[in-house]
Residue frames as qw, qx, qy, qz and C-alpha x, y, z in Angstrom:
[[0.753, 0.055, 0.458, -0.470, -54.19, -36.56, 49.77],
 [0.902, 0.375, -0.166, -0.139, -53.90, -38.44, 45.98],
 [0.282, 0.615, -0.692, 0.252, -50.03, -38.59, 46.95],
 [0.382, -0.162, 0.780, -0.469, -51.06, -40.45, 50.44],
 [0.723, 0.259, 0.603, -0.215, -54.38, -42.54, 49.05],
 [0.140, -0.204, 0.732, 0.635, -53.64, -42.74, 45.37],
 [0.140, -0.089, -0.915, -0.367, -55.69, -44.58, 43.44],
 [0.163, -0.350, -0.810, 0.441, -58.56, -45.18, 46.25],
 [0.088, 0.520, 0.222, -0.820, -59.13, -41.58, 46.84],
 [0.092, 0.182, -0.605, -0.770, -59.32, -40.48, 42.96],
 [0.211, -0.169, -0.954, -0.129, -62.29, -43.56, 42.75],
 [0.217, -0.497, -0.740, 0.397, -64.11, -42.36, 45.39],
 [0.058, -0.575, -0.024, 0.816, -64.14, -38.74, 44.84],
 [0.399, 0.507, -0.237, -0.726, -64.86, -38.72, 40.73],
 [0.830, 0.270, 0.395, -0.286, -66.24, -40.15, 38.16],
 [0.765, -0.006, 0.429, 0.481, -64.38, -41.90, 35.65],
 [0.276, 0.812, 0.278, 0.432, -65.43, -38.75, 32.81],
 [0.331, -0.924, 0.103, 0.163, -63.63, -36.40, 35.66],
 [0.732, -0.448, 0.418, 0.299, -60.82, -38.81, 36.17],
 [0.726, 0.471, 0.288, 0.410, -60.41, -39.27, 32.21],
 [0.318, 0.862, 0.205, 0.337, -60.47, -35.22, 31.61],
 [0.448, -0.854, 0.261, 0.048, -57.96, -34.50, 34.81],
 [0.848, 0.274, -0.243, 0.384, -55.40, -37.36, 33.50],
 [0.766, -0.374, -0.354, 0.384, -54.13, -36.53, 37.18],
 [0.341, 0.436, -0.094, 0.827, -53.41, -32.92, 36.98],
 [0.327, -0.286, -0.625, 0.649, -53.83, -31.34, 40.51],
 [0.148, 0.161, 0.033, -0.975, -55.17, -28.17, 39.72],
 [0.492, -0.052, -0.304, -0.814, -57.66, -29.34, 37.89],
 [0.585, -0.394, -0.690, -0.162, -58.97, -32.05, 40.11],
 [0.290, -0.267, -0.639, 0.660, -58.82, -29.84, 43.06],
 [0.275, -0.049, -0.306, -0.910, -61.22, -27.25, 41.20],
 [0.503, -0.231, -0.799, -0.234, -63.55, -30.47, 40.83],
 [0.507, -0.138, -0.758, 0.386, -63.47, -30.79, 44.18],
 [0.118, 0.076, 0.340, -0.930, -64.50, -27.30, 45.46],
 [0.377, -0.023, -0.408, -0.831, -67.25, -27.56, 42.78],
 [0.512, -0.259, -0.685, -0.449, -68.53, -30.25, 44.29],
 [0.312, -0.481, -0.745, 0.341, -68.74, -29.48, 47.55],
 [0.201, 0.078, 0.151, -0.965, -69.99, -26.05, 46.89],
 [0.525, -0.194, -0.567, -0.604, -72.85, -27.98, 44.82],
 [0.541, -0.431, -0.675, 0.255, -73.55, -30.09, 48.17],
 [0.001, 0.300, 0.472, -0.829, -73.49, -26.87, 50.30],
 [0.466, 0.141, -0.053, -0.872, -76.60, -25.40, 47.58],
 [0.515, -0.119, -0.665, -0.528, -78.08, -28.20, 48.08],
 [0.696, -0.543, 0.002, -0.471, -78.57, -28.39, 51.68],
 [0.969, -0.102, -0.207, 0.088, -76.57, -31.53, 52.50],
 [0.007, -0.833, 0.538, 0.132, -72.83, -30.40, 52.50],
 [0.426, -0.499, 0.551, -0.516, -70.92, -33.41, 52.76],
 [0.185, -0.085, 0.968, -0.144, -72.72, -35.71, 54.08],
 [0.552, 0.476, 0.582, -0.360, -75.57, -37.74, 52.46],
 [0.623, 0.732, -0.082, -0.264, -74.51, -37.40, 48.95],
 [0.801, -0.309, 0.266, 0.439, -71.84, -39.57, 47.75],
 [0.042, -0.674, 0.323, 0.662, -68.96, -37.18, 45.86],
 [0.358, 0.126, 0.821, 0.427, -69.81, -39.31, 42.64],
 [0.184, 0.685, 0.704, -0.044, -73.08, -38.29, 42.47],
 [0.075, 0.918, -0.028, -0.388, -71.96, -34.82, 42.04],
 [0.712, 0.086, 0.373, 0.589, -70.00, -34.46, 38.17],
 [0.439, 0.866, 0.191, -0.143, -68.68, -31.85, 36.32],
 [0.724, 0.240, 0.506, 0.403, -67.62, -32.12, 33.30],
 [0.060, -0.459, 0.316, 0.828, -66.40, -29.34, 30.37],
 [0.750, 0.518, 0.391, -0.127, -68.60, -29.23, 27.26],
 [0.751, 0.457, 0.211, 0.427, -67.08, -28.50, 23.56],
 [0.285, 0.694, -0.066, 0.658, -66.10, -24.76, 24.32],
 [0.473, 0.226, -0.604, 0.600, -65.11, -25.12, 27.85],
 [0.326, -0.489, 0.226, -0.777, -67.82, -24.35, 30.04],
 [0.150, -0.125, 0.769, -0.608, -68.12, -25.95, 33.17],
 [0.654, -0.319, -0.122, -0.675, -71.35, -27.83, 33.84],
 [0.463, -0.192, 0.492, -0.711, -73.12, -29.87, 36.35],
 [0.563, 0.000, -0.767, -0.307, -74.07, -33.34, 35.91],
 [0.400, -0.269, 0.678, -0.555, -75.89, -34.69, 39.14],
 [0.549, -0.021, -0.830, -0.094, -76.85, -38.64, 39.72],
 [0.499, -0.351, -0.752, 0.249, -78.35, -40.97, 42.54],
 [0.188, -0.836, -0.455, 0.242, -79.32, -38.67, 45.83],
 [0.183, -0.361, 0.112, 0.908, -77.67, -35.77, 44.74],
 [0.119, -0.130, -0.623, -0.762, -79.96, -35.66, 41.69],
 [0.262, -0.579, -0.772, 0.010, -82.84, -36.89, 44.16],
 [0.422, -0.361, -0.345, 0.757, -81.80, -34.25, 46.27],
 [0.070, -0.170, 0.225, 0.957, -82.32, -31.20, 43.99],
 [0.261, -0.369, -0.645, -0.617, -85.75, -32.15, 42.84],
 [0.389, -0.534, -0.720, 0.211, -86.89, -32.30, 46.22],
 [0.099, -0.604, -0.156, 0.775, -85.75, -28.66, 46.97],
 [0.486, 0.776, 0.347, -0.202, -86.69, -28.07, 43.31],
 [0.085, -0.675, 0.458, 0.573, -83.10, -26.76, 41.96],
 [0.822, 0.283, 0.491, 0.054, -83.18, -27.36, 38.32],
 [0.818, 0.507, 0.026, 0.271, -80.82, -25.17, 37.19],
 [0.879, -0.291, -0.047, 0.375, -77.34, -24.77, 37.36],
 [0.145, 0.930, -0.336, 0.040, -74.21, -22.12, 37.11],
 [0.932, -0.164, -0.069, 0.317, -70.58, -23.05, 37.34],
 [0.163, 0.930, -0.294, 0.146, -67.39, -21.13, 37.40],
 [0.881, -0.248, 0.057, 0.399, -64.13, -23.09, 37.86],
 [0.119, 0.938, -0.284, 0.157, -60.71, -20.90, 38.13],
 [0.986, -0.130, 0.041, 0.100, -57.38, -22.28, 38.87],
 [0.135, 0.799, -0.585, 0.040, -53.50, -21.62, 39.28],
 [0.410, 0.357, -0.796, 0.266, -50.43, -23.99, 39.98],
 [0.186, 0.061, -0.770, 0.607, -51.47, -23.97, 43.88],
 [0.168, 0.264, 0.576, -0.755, -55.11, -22.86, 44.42],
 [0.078, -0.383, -0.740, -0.547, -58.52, -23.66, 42.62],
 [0.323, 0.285, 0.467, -0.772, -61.78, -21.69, 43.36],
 [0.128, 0.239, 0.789, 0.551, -65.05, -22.72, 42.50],
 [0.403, 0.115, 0.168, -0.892, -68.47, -20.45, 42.41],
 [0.039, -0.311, -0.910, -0.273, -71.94, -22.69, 41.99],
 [0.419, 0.077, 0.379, -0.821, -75.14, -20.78, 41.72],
 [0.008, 0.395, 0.919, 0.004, -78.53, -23.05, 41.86],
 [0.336, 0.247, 0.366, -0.832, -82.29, -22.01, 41.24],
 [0.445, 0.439, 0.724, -0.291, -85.93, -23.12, 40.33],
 [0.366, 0.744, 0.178, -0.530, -86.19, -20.55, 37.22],
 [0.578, 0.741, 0.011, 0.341, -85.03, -19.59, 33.83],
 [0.150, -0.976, 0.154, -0.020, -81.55, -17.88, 34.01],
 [0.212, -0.652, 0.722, 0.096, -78.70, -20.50, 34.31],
 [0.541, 0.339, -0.697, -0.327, -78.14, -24.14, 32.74],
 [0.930, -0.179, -0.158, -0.278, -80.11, -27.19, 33.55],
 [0.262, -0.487, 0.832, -0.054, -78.37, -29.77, 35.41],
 [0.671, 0.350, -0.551, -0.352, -78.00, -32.85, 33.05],
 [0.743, -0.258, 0.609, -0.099, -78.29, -36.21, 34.01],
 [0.528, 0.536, -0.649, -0.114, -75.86, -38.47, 31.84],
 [0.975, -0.220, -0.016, 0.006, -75.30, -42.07, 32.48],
 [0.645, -0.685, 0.339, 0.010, -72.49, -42.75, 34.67]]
């Protein structure tokens, strides 16, 4: 797909803070990619209705994965109430997997809203 749409795709799909921390390595923007459509599947939507911006995530200082949600993806989660977040990103040469659990309680890490 980035081979066929280049540029275009990349734009559409992440957010510049993705795009910065991938500096175009495959593995790690296909990771991205599960992550965020697993976050769209625990949030009800898959898909559709959320644009793939709206869903970020991003690596803090000691590498852990987190969750950054914006615009209806962020709308989205208050409405069903998710407010906090797991991640798990894994990754080889050829195949990324990502794991997202969501829930209402104590137990995993807020999702962070961060200006765009």
């Amino acid at each position: 797909v980035i081979e066929r749409w280049g540029e275009k795709f990349l734009s559409r799909i992440y957010t510049d803070a993705e795009r910065q921390f991938c500096r175009g390595r495959v593995p790690e923007l296909a990771v991205r990619f599960a992550a965020k459509e697993a976050v769209s599947k625990a949030l009800g939507t898959g898909i559709r209705g959320i644009r793939w911006r709206d869903i970020e995530i991003l690596i803090d200082r000691r590498g852990r994965p987190l969750v950054f949600l914006h615009g209806q993806a962020a709308a989205r989660a208050r409405q069903i109430n998710l407010t906090r977040w797991a991640v798990s990103l894994t990754h080889e040469r050829t195949i990324g997997i990502a794991m997202v659990m969501a829930a209402s309680g104590e137990g995993a890490y807020e999702a962070m809203s961060r200006e765009p």
